[in-house]
C-alpha positions as semicolon CSV with decimal commas, in nm:
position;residue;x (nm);y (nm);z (nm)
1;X;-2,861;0,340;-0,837
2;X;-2,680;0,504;-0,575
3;X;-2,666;0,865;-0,599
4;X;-2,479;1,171;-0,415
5;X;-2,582;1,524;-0,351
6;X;-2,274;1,807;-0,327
7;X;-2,459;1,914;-0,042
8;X;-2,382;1,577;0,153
9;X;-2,013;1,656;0,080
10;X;-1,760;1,762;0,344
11;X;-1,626;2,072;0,101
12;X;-1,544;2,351;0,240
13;X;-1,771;2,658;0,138
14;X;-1,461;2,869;-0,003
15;X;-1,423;2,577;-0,238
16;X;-1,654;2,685;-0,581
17;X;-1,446;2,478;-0,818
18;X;-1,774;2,332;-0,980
19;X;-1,590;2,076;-1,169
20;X;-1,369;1,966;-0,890
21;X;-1,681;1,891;-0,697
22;X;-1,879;1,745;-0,997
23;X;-1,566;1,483;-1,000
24;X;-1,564;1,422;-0,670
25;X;-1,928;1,360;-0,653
26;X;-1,936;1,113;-0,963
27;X;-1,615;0,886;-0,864
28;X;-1,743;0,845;-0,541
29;X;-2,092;0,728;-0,708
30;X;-1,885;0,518;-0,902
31;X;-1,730;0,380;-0,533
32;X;-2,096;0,280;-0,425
33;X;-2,187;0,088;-0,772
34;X;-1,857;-0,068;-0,772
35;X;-1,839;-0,209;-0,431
36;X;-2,097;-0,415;-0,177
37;X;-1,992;-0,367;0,159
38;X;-1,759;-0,674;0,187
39;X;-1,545;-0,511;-0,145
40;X;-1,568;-0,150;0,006
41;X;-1,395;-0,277;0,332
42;X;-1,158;-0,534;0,088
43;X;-1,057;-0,181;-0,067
44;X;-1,010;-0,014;0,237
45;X;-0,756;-0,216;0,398
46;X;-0,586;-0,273;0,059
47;X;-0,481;0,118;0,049
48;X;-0,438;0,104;0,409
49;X;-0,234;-0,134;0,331
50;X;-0,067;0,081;0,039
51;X;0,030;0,353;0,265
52;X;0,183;0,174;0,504
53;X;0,388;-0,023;0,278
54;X;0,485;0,325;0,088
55;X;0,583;0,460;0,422
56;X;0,813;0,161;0,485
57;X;0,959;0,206;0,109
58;X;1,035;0,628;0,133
59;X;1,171;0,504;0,511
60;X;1,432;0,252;0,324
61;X;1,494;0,515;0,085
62;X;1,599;0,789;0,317
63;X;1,791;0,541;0,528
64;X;1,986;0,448;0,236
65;X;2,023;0,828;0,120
66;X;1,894;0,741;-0,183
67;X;1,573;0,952;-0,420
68;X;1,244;0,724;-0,327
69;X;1,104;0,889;-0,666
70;X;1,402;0,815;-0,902
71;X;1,343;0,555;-1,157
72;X;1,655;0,351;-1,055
73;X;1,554;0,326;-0,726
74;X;1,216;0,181;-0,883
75;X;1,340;-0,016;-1,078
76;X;1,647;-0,216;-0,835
77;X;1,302;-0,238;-0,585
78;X;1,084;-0,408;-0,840
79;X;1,378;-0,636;-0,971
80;X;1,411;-0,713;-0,604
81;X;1,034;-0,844;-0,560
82;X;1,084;-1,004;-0,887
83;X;1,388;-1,193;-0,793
84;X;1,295;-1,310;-0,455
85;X;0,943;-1,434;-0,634
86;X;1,132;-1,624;-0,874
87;X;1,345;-1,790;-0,594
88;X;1,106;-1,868;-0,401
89;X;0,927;-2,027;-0,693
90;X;1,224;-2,229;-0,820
91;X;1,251;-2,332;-0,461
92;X;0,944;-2,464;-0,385
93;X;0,886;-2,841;-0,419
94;X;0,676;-2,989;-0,683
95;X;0,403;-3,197;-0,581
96;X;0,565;-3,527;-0,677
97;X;0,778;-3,517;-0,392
98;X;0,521;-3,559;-0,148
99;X;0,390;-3,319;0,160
100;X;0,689;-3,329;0,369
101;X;0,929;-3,100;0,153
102;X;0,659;-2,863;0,127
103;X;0,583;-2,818;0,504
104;X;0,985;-2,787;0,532
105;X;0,962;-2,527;0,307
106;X;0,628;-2,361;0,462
107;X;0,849;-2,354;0,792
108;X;1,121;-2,181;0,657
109;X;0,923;-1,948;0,465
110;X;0,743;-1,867;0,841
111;X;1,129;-1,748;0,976
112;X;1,096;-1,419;0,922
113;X;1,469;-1,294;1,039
114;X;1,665;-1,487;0,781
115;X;1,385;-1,368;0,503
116;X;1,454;-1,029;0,585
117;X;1,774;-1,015;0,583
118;X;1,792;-1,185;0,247
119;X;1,550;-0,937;0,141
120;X;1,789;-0,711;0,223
121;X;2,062;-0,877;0,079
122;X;1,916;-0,888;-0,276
123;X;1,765;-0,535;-0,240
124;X;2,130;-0,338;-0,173
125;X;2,276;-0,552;-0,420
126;X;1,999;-0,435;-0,698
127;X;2,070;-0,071;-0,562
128;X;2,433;-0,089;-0,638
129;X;2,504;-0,033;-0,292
130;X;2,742;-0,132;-0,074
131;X;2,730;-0,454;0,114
132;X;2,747;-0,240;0,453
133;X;2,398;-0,102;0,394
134;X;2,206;-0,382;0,477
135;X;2,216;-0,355;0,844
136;X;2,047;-0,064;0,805
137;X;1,780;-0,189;0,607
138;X;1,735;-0,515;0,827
139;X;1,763;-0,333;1,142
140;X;1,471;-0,047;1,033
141;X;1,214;-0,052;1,309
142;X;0,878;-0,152;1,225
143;X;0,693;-0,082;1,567
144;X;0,524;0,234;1,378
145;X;0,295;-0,030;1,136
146;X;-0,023;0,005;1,295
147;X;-0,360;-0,121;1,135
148;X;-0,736;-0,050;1,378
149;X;-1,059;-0,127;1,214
150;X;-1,342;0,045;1,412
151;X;-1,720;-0,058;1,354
152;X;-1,987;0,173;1,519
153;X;-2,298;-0,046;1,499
154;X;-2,549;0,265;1,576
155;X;-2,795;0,375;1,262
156;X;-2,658;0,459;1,023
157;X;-2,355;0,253;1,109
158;X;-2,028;0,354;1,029
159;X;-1,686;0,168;0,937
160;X;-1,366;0,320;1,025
161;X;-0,983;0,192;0,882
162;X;-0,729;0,393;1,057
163;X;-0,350;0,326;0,972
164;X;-0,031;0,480;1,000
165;X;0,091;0,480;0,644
166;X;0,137;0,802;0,458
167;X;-0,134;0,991;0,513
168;X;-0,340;1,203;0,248
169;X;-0,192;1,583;0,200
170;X;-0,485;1,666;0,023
171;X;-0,848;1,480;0,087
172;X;-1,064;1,640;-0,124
173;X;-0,806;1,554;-0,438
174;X;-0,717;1,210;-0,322
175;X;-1,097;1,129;-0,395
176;X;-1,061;1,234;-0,753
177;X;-1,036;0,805;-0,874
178;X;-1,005;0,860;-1,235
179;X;-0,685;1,095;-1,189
180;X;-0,507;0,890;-0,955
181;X;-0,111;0,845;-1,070
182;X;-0,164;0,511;-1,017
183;X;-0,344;0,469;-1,334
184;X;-0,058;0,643;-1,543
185;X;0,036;0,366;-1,748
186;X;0,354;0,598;-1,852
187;X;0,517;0,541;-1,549
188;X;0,722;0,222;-1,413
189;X;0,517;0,181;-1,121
190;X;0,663;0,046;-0,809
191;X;0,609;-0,355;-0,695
192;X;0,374;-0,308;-0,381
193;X;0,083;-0,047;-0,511
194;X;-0,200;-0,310;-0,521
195;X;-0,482;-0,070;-0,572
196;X;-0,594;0,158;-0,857
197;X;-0,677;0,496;-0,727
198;X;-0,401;0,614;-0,502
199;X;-0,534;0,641;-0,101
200;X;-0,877;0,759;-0,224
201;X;-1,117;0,522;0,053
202;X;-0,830;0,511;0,312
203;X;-0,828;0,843;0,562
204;X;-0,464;0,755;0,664
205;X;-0,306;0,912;0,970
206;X;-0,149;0,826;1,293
207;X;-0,261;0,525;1,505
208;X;-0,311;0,709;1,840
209;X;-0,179;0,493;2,122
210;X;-0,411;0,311;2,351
């Protein structure tokens, strides 16, 4: 069994909240017994990928002048993904009509423009916004989405996910698994969080550029 010692962590010395580092210490013995190395690096690019995407949500938000936080925004975001899931599902051919429809389909599915913009068709229209708003949602740059894996193959060898999603305001509680709002099951959680425990594994901060 995989164990830690609080002496191995990163805390800073001022820190003597016992518990806090007792927490710590256990969820991220729970990280080792939970993952091999293939999962651990699975769960690293899935909150990489989390940040980024929340990034690219609170962007929309603020473009739109509207409360990222606010249940209503939540909620005409998640009846978005629903709705475009269920069209693209009614849409799709069955397979008694044969290959062909389906690699139509495929193709269309690949144009990314006109998906967009119907993304952002449906999504000001679950807002209650005005039909003038979705230029700015379509026309939102996404040259910031950056994703770097680095692998350092000295001994001990070390992995390294960088992205440019959110970013952690506070490490040392972002590590804390079992308290992660994600696993609030009182809250309507937004379509798009695919992990459980917030951005614990991910160190998120600026891509620097090459």
């Amino acid at each position: 069994m995989a164990e830690i010692e609080l002496t191995q962590l990163k805390i800073p010395h001022e820190d003597n909240d016992s518990a806090l580092r007792e927490d710590i210490r256990s969820d991220l013995e729970d990280s080792l017994k939970e993952y091999s190395e293939i999962d651990l690096l699975v769960e690293l690019l899935q909150n990489a990928l989390d940040a980024m995407d929340e990034r690219r949500y609170r962007s929309i938000c603020a473009k739109l002048a509207i409360d990222s936080s606010h249940p209503s925004s939540i909620a005409g975001w998640n009846k978005t993904v629903d709705d475009l899931i269920q069209s693209d599902y009614e849409a799709f051919p069955d397979r008694s009509s044969g290959v062909s429809p389906q690699a139509v389909w495929q193709a269309s599915a690949a144009s990314i423009e006109p998906r967009r913009r119907r993304w952002a068709e449906v999504l000001i229209a679950n807002l209650g916004l005005e039909p003038n708003a979705i230029e700015q949602v379509v026309n939102l740059p996404t040259s910031w989405a950056q994703l770097s894996i680095d692998l350092d193959l000295s001994n001990p060898y070390q992995l390294t996910v960088v992205d440019s999603g959110t970013g952690i305001s506070d490490p040392l509680m972002a590590f804390r698994h079992k308290g992660s709002t994600k696993r609030r099951q009182d809250e309507r959680r937004r379509r798009g969080i695919r992990g459980s425990h917030g951005w614990a594994l991910c160190n998120s901060r600026p891509v620097r550029p090459s």
